[in-house]
Each structure stands twice: as C-alpha cells, then as structure tokens.
C-alpha positions in Angstrom: 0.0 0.0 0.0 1.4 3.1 -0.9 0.2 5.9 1.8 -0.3 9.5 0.5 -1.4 12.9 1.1 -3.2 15.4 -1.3 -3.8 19.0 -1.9 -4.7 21.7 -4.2 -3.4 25.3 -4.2 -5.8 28.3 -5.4 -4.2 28.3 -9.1 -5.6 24.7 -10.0 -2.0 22.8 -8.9 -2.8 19.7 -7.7 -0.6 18.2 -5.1 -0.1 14.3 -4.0 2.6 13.4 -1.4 4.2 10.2 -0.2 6.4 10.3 3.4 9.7 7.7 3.5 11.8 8.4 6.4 14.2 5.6 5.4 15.4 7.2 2.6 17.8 10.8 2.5 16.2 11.8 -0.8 13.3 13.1 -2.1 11.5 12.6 -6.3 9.7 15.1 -7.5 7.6 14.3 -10.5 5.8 17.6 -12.3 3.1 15.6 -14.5 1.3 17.7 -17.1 -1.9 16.9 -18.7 -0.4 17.7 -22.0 1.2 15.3 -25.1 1.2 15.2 -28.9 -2.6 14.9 -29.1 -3.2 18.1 -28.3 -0.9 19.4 -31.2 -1.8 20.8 -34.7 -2.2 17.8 -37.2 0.2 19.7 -39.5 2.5 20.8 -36.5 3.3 17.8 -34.7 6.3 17.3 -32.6 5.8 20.4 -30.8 5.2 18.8 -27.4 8.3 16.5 -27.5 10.2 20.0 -28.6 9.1 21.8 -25.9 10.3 19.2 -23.3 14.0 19.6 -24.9 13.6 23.3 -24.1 12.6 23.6 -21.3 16.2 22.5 -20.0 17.7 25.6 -21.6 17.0 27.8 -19.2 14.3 30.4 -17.4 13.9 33.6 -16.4 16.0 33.1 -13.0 17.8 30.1 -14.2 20.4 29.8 -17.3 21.2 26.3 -16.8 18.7 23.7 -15.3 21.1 20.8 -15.1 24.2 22.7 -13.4 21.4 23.9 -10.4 20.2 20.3 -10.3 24.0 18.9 -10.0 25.0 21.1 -7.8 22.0 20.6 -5.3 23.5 16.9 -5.8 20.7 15.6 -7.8 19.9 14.3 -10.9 16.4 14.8 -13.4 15.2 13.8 -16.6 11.9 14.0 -18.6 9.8 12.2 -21.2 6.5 12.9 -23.5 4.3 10.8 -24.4 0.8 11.1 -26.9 -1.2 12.1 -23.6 1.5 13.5 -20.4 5.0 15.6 -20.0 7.1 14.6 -17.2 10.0 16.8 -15.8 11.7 15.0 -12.6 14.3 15.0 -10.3 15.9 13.3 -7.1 17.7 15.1 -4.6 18.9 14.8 -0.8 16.3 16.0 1.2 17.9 18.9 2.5 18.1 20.4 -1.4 14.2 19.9 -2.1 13.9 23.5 -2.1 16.3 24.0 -5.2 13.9 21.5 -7.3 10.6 24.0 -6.5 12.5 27.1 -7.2 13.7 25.2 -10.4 10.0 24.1 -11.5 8.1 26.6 -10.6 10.8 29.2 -12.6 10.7 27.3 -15.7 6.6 26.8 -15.5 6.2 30.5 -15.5 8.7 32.1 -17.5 11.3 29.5 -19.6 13.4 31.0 -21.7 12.9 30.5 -25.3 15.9 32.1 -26.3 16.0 31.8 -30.1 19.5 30.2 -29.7 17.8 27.0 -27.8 15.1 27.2 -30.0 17.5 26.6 -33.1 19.8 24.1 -31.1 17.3 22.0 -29.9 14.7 22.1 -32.8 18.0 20.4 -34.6 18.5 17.5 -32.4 15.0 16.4 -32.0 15.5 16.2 -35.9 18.4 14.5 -35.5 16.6 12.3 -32.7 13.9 11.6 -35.7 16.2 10.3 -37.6 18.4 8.1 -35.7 15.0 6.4 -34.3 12.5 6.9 -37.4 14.6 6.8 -40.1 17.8 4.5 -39.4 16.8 1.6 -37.0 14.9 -1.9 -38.1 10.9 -1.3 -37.6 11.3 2.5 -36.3 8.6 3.6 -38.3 6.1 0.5 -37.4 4.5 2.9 -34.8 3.9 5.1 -37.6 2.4 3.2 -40.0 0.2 1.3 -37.4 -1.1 4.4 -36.2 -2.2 6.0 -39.4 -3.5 2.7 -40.0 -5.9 2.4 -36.7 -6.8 6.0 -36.4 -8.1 8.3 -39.4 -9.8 11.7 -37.2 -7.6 11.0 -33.6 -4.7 12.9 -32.7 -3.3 9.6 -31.7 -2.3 8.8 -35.6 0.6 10.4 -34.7 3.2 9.6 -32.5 5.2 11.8 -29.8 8.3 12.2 -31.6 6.2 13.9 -34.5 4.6 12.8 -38.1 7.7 13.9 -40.2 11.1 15.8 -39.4 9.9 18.3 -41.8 7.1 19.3 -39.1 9.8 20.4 -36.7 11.8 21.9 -39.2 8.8 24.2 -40.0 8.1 25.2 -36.2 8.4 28.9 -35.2 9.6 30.1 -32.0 6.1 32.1 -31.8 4.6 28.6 -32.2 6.3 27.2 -29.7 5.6 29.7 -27.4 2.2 29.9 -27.9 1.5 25.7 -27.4 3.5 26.7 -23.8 1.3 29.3 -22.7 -1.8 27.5 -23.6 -1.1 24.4 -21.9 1.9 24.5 -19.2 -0.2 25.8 -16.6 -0.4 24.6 -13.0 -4.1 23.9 -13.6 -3.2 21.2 -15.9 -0.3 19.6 -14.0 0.2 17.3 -10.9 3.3 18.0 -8.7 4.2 14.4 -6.7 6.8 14.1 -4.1 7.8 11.3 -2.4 10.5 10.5 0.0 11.9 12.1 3.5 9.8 15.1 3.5 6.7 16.0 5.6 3.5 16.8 3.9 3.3 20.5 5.7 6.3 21.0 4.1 5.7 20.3 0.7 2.5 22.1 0.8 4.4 25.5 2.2 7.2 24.8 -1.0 4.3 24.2 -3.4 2.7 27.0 -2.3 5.7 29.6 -1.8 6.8 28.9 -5.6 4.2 28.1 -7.2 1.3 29.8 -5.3 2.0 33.0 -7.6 1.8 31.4 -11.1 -1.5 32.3 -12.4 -3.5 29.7 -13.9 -4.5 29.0 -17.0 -8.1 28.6 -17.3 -7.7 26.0 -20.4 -11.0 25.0 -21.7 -11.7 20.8 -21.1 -10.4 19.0 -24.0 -12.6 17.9 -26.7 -11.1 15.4 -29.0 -12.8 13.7 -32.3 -14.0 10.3 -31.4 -12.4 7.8 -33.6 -15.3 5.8 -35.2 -15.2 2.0 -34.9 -14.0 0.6 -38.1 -16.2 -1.1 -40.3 -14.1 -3.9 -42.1 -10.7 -5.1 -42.1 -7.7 -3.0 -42.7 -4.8 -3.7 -44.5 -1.1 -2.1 -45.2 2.5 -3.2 -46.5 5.3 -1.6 -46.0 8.6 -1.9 -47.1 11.8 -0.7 -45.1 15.1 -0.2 -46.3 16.5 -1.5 -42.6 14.5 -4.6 -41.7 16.0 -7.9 -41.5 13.3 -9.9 -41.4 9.0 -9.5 -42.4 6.9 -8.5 -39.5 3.5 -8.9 -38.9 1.2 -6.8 -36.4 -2.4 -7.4 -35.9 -4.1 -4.6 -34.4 -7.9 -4.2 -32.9 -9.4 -0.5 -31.3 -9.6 -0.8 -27.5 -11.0 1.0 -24.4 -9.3 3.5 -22.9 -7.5 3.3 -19.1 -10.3 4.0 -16.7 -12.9 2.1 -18.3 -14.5 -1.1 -17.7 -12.9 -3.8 -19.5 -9.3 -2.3 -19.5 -7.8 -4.7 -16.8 -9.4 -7.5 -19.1 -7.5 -6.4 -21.9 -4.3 -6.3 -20.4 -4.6 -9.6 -18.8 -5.4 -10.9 -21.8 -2.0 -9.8 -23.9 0.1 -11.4 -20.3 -1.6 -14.9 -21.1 -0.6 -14.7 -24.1 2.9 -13.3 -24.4 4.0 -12.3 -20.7 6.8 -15.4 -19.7 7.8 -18.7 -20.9 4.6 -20.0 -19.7 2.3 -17.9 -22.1 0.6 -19.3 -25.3 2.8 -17.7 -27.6 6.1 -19.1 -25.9 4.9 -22.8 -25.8 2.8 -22.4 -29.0 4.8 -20.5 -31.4 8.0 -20.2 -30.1 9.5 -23.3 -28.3 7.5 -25.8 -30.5 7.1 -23.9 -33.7 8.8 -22.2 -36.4 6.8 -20.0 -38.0 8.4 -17.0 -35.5 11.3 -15.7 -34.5 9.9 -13.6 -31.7 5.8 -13.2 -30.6 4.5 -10.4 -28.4 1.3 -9.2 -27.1 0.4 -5.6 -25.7 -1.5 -2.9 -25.2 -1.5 1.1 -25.9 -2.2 1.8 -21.9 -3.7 5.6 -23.2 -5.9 8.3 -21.9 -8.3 7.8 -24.4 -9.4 4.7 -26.7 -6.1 2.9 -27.5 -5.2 -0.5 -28.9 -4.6 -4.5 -28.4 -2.1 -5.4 -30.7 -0.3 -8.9 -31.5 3.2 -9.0 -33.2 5.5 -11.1 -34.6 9.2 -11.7 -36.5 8.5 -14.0 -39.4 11.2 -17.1 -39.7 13.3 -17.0 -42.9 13.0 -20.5 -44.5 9.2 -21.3 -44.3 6.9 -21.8 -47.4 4.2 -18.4 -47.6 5.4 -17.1 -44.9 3.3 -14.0 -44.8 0.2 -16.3 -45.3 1.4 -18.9 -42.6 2.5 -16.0 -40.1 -1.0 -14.4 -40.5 -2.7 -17.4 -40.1 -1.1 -19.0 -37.5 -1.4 -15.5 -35.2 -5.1 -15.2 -36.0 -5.7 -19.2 -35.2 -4.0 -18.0 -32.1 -6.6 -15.3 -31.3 -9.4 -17.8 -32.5 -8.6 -20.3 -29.9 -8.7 -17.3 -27.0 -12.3 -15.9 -28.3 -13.7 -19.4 -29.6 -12.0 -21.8 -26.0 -11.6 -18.9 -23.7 -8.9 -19.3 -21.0 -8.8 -20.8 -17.8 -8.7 -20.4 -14.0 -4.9 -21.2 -13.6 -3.9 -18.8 -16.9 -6.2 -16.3 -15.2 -4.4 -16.7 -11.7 -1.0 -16.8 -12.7 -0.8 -14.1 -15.1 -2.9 -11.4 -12.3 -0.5 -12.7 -9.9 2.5 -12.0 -12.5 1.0 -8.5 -12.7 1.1 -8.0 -9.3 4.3 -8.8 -8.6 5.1 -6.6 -11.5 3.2 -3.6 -10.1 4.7 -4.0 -6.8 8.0 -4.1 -7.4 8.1 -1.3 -9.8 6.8 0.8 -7.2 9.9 0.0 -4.8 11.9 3.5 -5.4 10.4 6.7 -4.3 11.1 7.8 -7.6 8.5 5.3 -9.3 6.4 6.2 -6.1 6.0 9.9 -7.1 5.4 8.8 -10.8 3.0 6.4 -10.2 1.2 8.3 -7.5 1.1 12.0 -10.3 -0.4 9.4 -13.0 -3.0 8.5 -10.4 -3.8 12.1 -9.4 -3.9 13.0 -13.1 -6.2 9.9 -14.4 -8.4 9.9 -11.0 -8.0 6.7 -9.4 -6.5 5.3 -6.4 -3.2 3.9 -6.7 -4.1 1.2 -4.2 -7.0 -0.1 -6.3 -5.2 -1.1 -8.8 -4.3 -4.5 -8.0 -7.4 -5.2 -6.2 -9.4 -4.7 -9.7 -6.8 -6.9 -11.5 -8.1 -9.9 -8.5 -11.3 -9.3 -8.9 -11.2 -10.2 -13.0 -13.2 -13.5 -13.6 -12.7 -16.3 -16.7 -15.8 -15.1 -18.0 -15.0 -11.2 -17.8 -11.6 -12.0 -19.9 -13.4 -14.4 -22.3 -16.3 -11.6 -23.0 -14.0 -8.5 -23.3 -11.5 -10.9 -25.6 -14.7 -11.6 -27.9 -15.4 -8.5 -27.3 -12.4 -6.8 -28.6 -10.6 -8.9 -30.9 -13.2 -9.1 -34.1 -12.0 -9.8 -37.5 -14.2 -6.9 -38.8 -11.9 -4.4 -36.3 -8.6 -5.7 -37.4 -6.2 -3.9 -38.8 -3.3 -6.1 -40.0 0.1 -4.5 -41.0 3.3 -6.1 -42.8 6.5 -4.8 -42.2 8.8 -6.3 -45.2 12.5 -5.5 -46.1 13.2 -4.5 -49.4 15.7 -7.0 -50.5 
C-alpha cells in the first residue's frame, strides 16, 4: 500500500505526497496533462520540442542541469501522446532548489531563439536516428495511421515527419507553452523524507504566484469504430526480417474492461509460460519472436499482437498471419482458464509491486494516479477481482476480425 497525502493550491496545482523516512532523498515528479494529441495535425512534434527546451533555461535560471547537480541531484523528462514529465531526485535537504527550479521554468522559460535553433535540430536529429535508421522504427507510424483516421493519436510523440519540426516557429512554440503548461493542468508528486506540511508550504511559496490558465476541457474527435478489415505493407530499407502486427481498437484506461484487456495480452505473451512461448516459439517455427500488448492511453487505445517472421518457411506471410489469427481464434472461440487467469494477475502484481519499490516510481506512479483519477491502491485489487468469464467476454469482445487492422512490415531486398 502506498500511503499518501493530497492538496490543491488556489491556481488549480494539484498536489499528492508520499512520506519515507528511510530514505535521504526526495523525487519530484511535475506531471502535465499535456502530449502530442493536443498538437496541430500539420505541427506535430511540438510537445516533444518543448520538453527539450525547457532545459535551456528560465527567467532566473540559465542552466537547469548545473542547479540540479549542484543541489547533488539528478532529473530527466519524457512525453508521451497524452502526459510531459520533468523529474528530479535530490537529498532532502536540497528539495527546495527542485521548487525554485520548476516553478521558474513553469512560468517564465526561456525561449531564447538560440535554444530554439539548437534544440529544434537534435529532436531532428533524434527523428532520424529512431525513425529513419533503426529496423521497424517507423512501425508505430504506419500502425497508427493505419488504426486512427480523425484521432490525434495517428501520430506519434516524436512527430509525423522531421519536416514538421523543421517548419516550427519560435512564436509557435511559445504559444503551445502558454496554452497548456499551466499549473491547472499539471500534478506536482513528491515522495520521499519530507513532511506533507512542508511540501505544501514549498508548493505553495513557488508556485502559489503562477496564475493559472483557465484551459478550456479538452474535446477530441472520437475515432469511429472501423467497419471492415484494414490492411497495409510496408517496405523498409532496414529490416531484416518481415513483421507482422495485428491490431484491434480498444478501451481507454479508466474504463471497464481495460484490466481485461491487459490480462489478456500477459496470457498470451507475458513469460515462458504464455501461449505464444509454448505455441509459437518453443514448438514452432513460423516466428522468430511473438509479443502481445496494449496502448495503456488516456483515451481509446489499442490491443495489438506482433511477430518476426522465420526466414525458410513456405508463404510465410500467409502462414504468419494465419497462425497468429488461429491463435486469437482459440482465445475468443475456447476462452482461457482459472490457472492462466491466476498466474498471469498474480505475474502483474508482482510486476506492479516491485516497480513501485523506489520513491522515484512512487512519485510517478502516484502523479499518474492524481492525473487519471483513481486510487493507486486499487489497482491490484481490480486486476483480483477479473473472472474467466469477464476475460473471455471483453476478448470476444475486442478482438473481431471486422476491427482488425493487419500490417506487414517487409525488407526490401
């Protein structure tokens, strides 16, 4: 159980706090409620921009890393589709350099045109190496544009194209800031040897002044259900082998049926016990390597299975295809059973507990809560309370050949 504390300053800055006195350090986690969906479809990228940025510097600060160092810390960030993430760990007694460092760069970063330039060219450079240069590293694109036709999420985080980031304007940039990075739209989580009181009077003496935002509640297009099967090849100048992905819509987190879903991709692919380990890869050949997973997002996401096609089979696209869907088939048409059910909740929840040891993934976990509304100690509990017949419905449920989208991922020579 993961005890916690929880407040809310005037400005809309939502506060959630975690006490460990064995521990000299403190994580802070600033969560904000903003990602690449709520870009411009024809300037995407921005978001993951902006998190570069905003470690060159603010109005009181010119170097974010050399004040973290020297308080003896370290931080980091990340974006995704739906959250920015700025944290740091510290000794206890340097908290106060983190909240002066936060709070500076939430209401006035620089945006010098000098970072602008710098960093606008390595995210570029950061497309490429990932997008353009590495087996499969545009898979996420393709599958996305092939699942989602009106949703911000046919895009990833890193952007749709290079040539979108290219054609950012510092005014842009600044704008997306101002309309979004506002305290009213972020969760600030702290967890380690620090009393609630005093995080409270921190969050409150440097962040009690930033004004907030007022951002209108997010209204995004609903992607419509498809209607029949979709289908796209691809061919990549880096791939060593053919991939196959089969993709079906999903719920979003939150919503009934979720837990299901994720089960579902564990008894398939999570261990040497799943199907996919016995079935396809220690007794057959058709695969190299067979996954299962699921886009955890904010809003509808995905259940998707994948695989690396064997070189040396006869139709091996066909055979691949066939032998994932017959796969699938046998979940939706036999169902599963009490001990696949039991051993892969309880694989979960030694999963979920153990990545929750640090008071780093404490402070994480506990802003996602706070951010997505729902107790971080209810998480497991709703994982044991899944039946066999819950799982079997949502998997017929969710994986319908009508909903499918299948991609192929082939190399060119």
């Amino acid at each position: 159980m993961i005890r916690s504390s929880s407040a809310t300053l005037d400005n809309g800055l939502r506060i959630v706090h975690h006490a460990d006195s064995y521990t000299p350090m403190v994580a802070v986690d600033l969560l904000y409620g903003v990602g690449a969906r709520d870009e411009d479809p024809g300037h995407t990228g921005i978001a993951h921009l902006l998190e570069h940025m905003m470690f060159g510097g603010s109005a009181n600060v010119p170097d974010f890393d050399r004040h973290t160092e020297r308080a003896c810390g370290w931080n980091n960030a990340w974006t995704s589709n739906d959250f920015t993430s700025f944290y740091s760990v510290v000794p206890a007694e340097n908290i106060e350099t983190i909240f002066w460092l936060e709070s500076d760069r939430m209401l006035q970063p620089s945006f010098t045109s000098e970072t602008f330039d710098v960093q606008r060219q390595v995210v570029i450079e950061e497309f490429k190496q990932t997008c353009l240069n590495r087996p499969y590293a545009t898979l996420g694109h393709s599958l996305r544009a092939l699942l989602y036709q009106v949703h911000p999420y046919r895009w990833p985080t890193i952007g749709l194209t290079p040539d979108h980031i290219a054609s950012l304007t510092l005014d842009r940039v600044r704008t997306f800031f101002h309309a979004n990075y506002t305290p009213d739209r972020a969760v600030l989580s702290v967890a380690g040897n620090i009393a609630f009181e005093r995080v409270v009077e921190l969050a409150d003496k440097w962040f009690g002044n930033i004004p907030r935002g007022n951002v209108p509640r997010r209204i995004l297009p609903a992607e419509p259900l498809p209607d029949a099967p979709r289908r796209l090849t691809v061919k990549g100048a880096n791939e060593p082998q053919t991939s196959i992905t089969i993709a079906y819509p999903m719920m979003a987190h939150g919503c009934e049926g979720y837990e299901a879903a994720d089960i579902i991709t564990d008894i398939l692919a999570a261990g040497r016990a799943s199907r996919f380990h016995q079935s396809l890869i220690a007794q057959g050949n058709v695969f190299t390597e067979a996954d299962a997973s699921i886009l955890g997002s904010d809003q509808p996401g995905y259940i998707m299975v994948n695989g690396l096609i064997a070189p040396g089979i006869d139709n091996p696209e066909e055979q691949a295809e066939q032998t994932l869907l017959q796969q699938l088939s046998r979940l939706t048409d036999d169902g599963i059973t009490p001990h696949e059910l039991q051993r892969a909740v309880n694989r979960f929840e030694s999963r979920f507990r153990y990545s929750k040891a640090g008071i780093l993934a404490k402070a994480q976990a506990l802003a996602k809560a706070a951010m997505q509304g729902y107790d971080i100690n209810s998480v497991t509990a709703r994982y044991r309370a899944l039946t066999v017949d819950h799982v079997n419905a949502t998997a017929r449920a969710l994986l319908r050949p009508d909903r499918s989208a299948t991609l192929l991922y082939r190399p060119t020579h």
